[in-house]
C-alpha positions as CSV (number, residue, x, y, z in Angstrom):
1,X,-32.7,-46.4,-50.2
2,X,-30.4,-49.0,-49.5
3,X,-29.1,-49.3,-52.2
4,X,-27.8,-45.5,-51.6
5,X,-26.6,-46.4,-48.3
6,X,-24.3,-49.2,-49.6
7,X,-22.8,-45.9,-52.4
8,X,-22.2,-44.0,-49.3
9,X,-20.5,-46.5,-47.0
10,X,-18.6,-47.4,-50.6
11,X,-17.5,-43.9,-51.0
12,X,-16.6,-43.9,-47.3
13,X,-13.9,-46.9,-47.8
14,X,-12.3,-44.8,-50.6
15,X,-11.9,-41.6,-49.1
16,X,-10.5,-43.3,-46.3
17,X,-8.3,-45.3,-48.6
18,X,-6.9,-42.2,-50.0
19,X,-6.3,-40.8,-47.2
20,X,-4.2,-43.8,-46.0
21,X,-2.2,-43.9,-48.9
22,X,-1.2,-39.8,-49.0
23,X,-0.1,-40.2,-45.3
24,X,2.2,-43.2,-45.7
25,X,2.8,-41.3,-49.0
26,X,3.6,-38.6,-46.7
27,X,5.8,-40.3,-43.7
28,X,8.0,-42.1,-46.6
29,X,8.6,-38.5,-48.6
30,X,9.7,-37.1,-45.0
31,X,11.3,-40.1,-44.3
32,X,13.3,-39.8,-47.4
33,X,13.7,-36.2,-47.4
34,X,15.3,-36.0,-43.9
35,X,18.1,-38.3,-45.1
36,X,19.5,-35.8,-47.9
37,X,21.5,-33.5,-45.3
38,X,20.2,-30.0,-44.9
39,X,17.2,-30.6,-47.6
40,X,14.3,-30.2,-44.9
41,X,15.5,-26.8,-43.8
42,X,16.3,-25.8,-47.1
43,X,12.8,-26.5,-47.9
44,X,11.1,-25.1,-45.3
45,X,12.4,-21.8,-45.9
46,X,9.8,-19.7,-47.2
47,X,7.6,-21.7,-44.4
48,X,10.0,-19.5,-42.0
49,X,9.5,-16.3,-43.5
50,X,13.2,-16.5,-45.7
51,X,13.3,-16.6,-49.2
52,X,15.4,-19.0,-51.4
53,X,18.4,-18.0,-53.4
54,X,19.2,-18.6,-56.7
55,X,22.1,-21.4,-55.2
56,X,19.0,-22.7,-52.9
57,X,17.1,-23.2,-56.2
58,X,19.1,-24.9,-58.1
59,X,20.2,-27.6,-54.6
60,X,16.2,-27.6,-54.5
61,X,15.9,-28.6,-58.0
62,X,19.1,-31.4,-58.2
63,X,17.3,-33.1,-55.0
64,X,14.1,-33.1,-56.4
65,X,14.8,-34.9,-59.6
66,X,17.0,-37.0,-57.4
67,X,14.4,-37.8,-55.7
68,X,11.5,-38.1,-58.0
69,X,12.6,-41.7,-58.2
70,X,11.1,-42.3,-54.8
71,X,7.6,-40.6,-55.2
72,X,5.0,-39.8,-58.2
73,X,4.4,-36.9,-56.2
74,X,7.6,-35.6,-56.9
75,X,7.3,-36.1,-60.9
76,X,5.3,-33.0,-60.9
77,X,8.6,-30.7,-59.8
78,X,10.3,-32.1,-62.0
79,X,8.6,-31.4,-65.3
80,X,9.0,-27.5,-66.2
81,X,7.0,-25.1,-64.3
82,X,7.1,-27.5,-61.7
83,X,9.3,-25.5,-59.3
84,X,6.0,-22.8,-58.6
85,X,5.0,-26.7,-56.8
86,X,7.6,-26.5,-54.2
87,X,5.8,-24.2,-51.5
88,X,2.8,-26.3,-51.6
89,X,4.7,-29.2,-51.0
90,X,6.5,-27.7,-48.0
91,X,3.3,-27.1,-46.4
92,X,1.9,-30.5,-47.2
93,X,5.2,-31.9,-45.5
94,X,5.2,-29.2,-42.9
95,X,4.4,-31.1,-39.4
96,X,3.9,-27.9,-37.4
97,X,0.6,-27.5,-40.0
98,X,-2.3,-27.3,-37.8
99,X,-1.0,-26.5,-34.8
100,X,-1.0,-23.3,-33.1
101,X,2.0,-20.9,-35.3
102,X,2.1,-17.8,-33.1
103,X,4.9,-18.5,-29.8
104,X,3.7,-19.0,-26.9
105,X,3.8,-16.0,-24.2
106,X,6.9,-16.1,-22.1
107,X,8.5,-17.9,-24.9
């Protein structure tokens, strides 16, 4: 039995590990991100209920394999079918996530 105890508090470290890593993973991406002028909005479109043109695409696209340097995260967009990625990562990135969406009454 304490043998499994010792597994668990191992598994423990490691989740928590993980979890470390994506959120500094995380801060640097937005970080980065937020330097490229008007890439964050651009991003957060479809997160706002607009949808991306075909120009907004193809800015998407040059950042992101300009950007793939910084991030192994961001290899993934990069390689083909890799755009269908890009709405996941905007919610990932999105800093409103978990907080209450709908406006507040009076707003």
């Amino acid at each position: 039995m304490a043998r499994l105890g010792e597994i668990g508090k191992g598994a423990v470290k490691v989740f928590n590990g993980m979890q470390e890593l994506t959120a500094r993973e995380k801060r640097r991406l937005v970080s980065e991100m937020s330097q490229v002028r008007g890439l964050m909005p651009l991003l957060m479109k479809p997160r706002n209920n607009q949808k991306w043109s075909r120009e907004d695409k193809a800015l998407l696209a040059e950042h992101m394999r300009r950007l793939s340097a910084l991030s192994p995260y961001l290899v993934i967009l990069v390689m083909p079918g890799g755009f269908f990625v890009l709405p996941a990562l905007a919610w990932w990135l999105d800093r409103r996530r978990g907080r209450d969406r709908a406006p507040a009454a009076g707003a």
